[in-house]
C-alpha positions as CSV (number, residue, x, y, z in Angstrom):
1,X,153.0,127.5,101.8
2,X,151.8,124.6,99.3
3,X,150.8,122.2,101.9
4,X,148.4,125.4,103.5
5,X,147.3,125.4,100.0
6,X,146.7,122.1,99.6
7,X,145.1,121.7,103.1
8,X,142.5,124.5,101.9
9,X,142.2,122.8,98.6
10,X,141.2,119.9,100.8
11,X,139.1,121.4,103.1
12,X,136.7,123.1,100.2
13,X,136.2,119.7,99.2
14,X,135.3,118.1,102.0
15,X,133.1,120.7,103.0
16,X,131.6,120.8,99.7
17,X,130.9,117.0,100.1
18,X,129.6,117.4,103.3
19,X,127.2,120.4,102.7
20,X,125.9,118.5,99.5
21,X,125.4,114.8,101.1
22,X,121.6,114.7,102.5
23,X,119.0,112.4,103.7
24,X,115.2,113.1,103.1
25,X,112.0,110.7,104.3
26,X,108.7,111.0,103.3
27,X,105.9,109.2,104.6
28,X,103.0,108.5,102.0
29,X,99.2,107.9,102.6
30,X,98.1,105.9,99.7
31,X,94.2,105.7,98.8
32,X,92.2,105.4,95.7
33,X,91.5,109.1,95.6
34,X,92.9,112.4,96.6
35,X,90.0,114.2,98.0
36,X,89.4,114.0,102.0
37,X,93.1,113.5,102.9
38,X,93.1,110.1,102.1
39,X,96.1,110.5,99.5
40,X,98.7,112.3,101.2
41,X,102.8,113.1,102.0
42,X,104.4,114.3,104.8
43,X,105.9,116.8,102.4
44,X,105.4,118.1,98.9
45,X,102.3,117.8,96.7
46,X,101.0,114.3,95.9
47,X,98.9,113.3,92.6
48,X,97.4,109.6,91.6
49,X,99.3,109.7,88.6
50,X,98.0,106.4,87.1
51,X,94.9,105.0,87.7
52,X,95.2,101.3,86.9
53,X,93.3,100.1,89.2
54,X,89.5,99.6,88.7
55,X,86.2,97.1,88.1
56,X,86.2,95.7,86.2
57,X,90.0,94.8,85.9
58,X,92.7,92.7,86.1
59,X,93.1,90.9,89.4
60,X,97.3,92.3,89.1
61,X,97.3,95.9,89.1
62,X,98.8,98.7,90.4
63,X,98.9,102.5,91.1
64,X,101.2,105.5,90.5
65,X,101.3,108.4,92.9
66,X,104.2,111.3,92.4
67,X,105.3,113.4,94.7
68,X,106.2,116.8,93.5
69,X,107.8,120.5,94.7
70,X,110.0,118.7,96.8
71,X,113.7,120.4,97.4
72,X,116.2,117.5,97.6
73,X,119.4,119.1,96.1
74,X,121.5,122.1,97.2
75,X,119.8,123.7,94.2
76,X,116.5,124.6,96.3
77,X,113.9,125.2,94.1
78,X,111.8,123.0,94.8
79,X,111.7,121.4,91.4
80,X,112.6,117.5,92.2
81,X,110.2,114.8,92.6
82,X,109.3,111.1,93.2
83,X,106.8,108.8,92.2
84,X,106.1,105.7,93.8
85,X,104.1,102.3,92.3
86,X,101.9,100.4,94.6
87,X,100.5,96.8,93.2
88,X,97.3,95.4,94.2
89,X,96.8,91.8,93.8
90,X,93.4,90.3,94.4
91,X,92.1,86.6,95.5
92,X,89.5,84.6,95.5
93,X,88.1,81.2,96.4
94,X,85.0,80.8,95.3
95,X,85.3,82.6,92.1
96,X,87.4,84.5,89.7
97,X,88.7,87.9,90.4
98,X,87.4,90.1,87.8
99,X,88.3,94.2,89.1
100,X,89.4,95.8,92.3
101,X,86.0,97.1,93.5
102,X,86.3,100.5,94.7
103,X,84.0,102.9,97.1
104,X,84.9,105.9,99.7
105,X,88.6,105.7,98.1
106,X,88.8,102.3,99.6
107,X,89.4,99.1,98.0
108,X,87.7,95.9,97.7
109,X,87.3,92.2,95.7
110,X,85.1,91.7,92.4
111,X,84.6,88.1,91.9
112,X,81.3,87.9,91.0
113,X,79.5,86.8,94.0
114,X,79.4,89.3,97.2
115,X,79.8,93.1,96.9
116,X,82.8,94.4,94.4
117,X,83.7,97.4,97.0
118,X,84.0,94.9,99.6
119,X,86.8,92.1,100.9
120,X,84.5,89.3,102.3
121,X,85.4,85.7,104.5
122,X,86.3,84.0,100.8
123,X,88.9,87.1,99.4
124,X,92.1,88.7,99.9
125,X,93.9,91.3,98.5
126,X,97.6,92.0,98.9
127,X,99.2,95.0,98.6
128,X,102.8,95.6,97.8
129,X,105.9,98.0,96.9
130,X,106.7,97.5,92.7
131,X,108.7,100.5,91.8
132,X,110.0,104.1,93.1
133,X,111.8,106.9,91.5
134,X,113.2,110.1,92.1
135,X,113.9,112.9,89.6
136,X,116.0,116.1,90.4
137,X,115.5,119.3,89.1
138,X,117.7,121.0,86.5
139,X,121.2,122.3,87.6
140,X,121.3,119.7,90.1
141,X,125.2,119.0,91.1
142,X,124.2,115.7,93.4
143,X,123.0,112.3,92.1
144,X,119.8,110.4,94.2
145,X,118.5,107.1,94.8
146,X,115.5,105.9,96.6
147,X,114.4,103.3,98.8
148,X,111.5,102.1,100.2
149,X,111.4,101.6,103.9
150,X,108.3,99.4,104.2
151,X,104.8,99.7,104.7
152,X,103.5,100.8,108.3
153,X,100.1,100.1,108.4
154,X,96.4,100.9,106.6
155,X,92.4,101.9,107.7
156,X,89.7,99.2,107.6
157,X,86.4,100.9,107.2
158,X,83.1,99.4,106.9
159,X,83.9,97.4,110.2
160,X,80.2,96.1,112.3
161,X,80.8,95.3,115.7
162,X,82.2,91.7,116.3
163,X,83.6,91.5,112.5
164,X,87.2,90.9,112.2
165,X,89.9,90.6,109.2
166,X,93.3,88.5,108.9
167,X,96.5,90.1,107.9
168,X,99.2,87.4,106.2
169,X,102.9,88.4,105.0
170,X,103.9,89.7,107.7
171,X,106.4,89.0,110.3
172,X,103.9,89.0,112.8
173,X,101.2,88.2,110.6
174,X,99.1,90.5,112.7
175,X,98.8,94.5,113.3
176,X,98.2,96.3,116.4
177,X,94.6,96.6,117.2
178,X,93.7,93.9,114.6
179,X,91.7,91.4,117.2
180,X,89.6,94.4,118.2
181,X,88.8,96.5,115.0
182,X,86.7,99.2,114.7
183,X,85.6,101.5,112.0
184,X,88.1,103.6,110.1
185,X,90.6,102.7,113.0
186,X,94.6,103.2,111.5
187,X,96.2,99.6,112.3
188,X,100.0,99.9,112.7
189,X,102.3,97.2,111.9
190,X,104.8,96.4,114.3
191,X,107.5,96.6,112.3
192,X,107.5,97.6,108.1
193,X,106.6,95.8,105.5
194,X,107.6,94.9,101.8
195,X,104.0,93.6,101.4
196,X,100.9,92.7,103.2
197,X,97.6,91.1,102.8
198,X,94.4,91.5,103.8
199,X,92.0,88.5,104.1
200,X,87.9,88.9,105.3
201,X,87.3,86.3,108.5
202,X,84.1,87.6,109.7
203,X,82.0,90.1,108.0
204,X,83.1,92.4,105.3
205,X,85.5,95.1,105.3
206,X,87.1,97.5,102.2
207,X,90.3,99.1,102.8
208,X,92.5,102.4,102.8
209,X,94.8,105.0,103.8
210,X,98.3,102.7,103.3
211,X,100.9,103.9,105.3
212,X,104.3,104.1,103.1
213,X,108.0,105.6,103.4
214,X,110.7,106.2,101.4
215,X,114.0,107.4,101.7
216,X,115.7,109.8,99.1
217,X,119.6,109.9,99.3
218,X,121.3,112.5,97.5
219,X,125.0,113.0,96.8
220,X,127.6,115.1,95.2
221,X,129.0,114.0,91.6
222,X,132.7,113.3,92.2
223,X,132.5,116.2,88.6
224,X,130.8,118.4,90.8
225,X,133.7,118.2,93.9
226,X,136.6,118.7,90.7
227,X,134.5,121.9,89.6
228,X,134.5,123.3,93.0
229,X,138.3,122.6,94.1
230,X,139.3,124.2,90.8
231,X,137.1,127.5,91.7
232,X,138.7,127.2,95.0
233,X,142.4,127.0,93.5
234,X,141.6,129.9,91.5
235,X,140.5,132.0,94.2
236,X,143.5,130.8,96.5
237,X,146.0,131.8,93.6
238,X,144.3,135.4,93.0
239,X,145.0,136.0,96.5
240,X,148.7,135.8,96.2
241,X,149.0,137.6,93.3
């Protein structure tokens, strides 16, 4: 009789841990603005939470987007969230980088020479993953972590017919569909990315509509599995009485 207790005992536990354990992803669309679709997540409600980036500005920078109503714990209220930080780092050869120029929710180069809402033959501008969080909702038994899963690709608008643009940091140092770009055309990487850069070869492009994921692990607190054998030993011992 105690070692059918003591299996049950078990067993509430490791169904408990294995009820609780989950895996989310959530793919991001990050832009400059909200409006049009060109800020978006696969699930929950997205904001630009800090603006940082601007012209003029620093030629570092960065942006904040959270993620919000999302249901990650066995709570399921769809209180928890995430915010994720994307940095912008602009270049220039021909003169100094003085704000991230910005037009249609795209980005470009200010240097001082060109146009600021564009990335021209003598610019680049790199984008890359600085920070994400996630936050769970009260009464919340699990813990979480988050990871980023790479970058996937971006839009190129403002593309005239024979123009073309480079892409650097990557593994293949080139996207799908790069050679032949047209307008507002999504470019997929072929595999993700920690960070990427754009550089203008011919013409001038400005550019959009980053592709992101993340992955949000939650898990039970080892508290949380004591709290729920003990409930379960207390049920098991009302039953023989």
């Amino acid at each position: 009789m105690k070692h059918m207790k003591a299996m049950a005992i078990l067993g509430l536990i490791v169904s408990f841990e294995a009820v609780q354990a989950a895996s989310t992803s959530i793919d991001l669309q990050l832009s400059r603005r909200l409006d049009n679709g060109d800020t978006s997540s696969s699930v929950g409600t997205i904001a630009i939470t800090t603006l940082n980036e601007g012209n003029p500005g620093a030629a570092t920078q960065s942006m904040l987007y959270t993620v919000t109503g999302l249901t990650l714990d066995s709570v399921g209220t769809a209180d928890d969230q995430i915010t994720f930080e994307m940095g912008l780092a602009g270049s220039s050869s021909s003169g100094t980088v003085v704000g991230m120029g910005a037009s249609y929710g795209a980005w470009g180069i200010a240097d001082g020479s060109g146009s600021a809402s564009l990335i021209e033959n003598d610019e680049a501008l790199t984008f890359g993953f600085v920070a994400a969080t996630v936050t769970l909702g009260a009464g919340a038994f699990e813990s979480a972590s988050v990871s980023f899963d790479g970058f996937t690709g971006f839009s190129a608008l403002n593309v005239a017919a024979g123009e073309t643009f480079n892409i650097s940091g990557t593994a293949a140092n080139n996207v799908t569909g790069a050679s032949i770009a047209s307008n507002g055309d999504l470019y997929s990487f072929t595999g993700s990315e920690s960070a990427f850069t754009v550089e203008g070869n011919e013409g001038a492009m400005r550019y959009n509509l980053v592709q992101a994921s993340v992955t949000i692990n939650t898990v039970p607190e080892p508290s949380a599995s004591v709290l729920i054998a003990l409930a379960g030993i207390s049920l098991i011992l009302r039953r023989r009485k």
